[in-house]
C-alpha positions as CSV (number, residue, x, y, z in Angstrom):
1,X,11.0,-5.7,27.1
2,X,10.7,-4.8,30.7
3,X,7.8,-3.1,32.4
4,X,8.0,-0.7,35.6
5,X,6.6,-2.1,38.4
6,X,4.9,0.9,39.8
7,X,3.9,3.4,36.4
8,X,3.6,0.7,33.9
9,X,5.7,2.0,31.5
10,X,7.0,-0.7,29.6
11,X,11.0,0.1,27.6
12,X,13.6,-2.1,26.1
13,X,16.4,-3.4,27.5
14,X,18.3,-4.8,24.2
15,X,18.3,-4.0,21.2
16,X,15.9,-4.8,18.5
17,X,16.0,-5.5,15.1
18,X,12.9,-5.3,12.8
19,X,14.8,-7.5,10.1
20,X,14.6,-9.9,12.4
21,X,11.1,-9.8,14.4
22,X,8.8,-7.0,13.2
23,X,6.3,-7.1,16.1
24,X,6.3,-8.2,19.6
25,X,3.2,-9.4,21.4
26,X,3.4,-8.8,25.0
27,X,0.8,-10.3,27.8
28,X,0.7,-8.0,30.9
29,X,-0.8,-8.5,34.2
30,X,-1.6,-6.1,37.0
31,X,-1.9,-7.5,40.9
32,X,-3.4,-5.3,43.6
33,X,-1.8,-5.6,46.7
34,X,-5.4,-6.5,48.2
35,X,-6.4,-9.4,50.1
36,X,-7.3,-11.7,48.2
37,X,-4.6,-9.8,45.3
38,X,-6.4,-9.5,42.3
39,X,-5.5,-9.3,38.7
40,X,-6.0,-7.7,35.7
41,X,-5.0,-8.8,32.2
42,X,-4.5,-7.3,28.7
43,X,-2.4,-7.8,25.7
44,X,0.1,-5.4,24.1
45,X,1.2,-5.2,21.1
46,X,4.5,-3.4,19.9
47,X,5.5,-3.0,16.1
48,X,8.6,-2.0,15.5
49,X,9.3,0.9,12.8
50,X,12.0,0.6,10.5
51,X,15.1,2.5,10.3
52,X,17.3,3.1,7.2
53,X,20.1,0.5,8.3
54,X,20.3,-2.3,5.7
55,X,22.4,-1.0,2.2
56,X,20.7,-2.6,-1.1
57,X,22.3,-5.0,-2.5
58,X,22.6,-6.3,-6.1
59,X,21.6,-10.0,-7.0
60,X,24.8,-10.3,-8.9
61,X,28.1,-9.2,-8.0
62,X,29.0,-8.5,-11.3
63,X,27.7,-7.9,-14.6
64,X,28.6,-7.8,-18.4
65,X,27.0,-6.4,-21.0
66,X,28.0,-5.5,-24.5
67,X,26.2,-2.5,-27.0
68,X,27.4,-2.0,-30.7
69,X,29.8,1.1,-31.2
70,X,27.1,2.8,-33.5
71,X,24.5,2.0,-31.3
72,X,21.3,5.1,-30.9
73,X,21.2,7.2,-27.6
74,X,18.7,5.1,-26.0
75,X,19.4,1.4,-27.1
76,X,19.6,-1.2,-24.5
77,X,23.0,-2.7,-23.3
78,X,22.9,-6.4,-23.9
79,X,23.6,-9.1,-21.5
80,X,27.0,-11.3,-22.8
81,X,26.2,-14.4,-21.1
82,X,22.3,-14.4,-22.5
83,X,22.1,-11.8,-25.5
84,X,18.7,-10.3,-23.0
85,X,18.4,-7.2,-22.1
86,X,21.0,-6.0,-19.1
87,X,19.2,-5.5,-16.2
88,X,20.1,-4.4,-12.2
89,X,18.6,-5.8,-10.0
90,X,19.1,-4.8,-6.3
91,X,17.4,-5.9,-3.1
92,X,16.9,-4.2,0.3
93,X,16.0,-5.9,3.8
94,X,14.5,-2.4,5.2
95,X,10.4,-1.9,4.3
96,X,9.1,1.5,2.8
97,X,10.8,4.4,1.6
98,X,14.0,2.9,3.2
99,X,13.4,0.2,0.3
100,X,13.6,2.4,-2.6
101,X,16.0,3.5,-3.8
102,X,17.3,5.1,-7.6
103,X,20.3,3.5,-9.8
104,X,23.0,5.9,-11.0
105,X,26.1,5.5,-12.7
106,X,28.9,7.4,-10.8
107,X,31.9,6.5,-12.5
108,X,33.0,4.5,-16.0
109,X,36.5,3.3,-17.5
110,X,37.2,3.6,-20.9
């Protein structure tokens, strides 16, 4: 961060990532130009808010999952490797609503 000398107003000069450090703590001092210069002192602190820039990703690249042909409308797919229950499970770095997000099926071979 970088802080104008004369209005104060402090800005960023690279970039930021709130993956990577969510909140800054800044120590800023003002000097009068006075004789003897004195000082003034206060802390700042700046959070960063999150943007929508990290995709979710699934814990697994892959699954498997098997279901009997006469299987009811409804009845869970079973895992191959475990005989469990098939379940997705997908992560995502951003905090929030950017965090949520809805599982769809979009396409399927036969």
């Amino acid at each position: 961060f970088i802080i104008n000398s004369q209005t104060g107003a402090i800005s960023i000069f690279q970039n930021v990532d709130r993956e990577q450090y969510g909140q800054y703590q800044l120590v800023v001092i003002a000097v009068d130009q006075g004789s003897p210069q004195l000082t003034g002192r206060t802390n700042v602190t700046i959070t960063l808010t999150d943007i929508n820039d990290n995709d979710p990703v699934f814990v697994d690249s892959r699954f498997l999952g098997r279901v009997a042909e006469n299987a009811a409308i409804g009845a869970p797919v079973m895992n191959v490797a475990d005989l469990q229950q098939l379940q997705l499970v997908a992560t995502d770095a951003d905090i929030g609503t950017n965090a949520e997000f809805v599982y769809q099926v979009v396409g399927s071979q036969s």
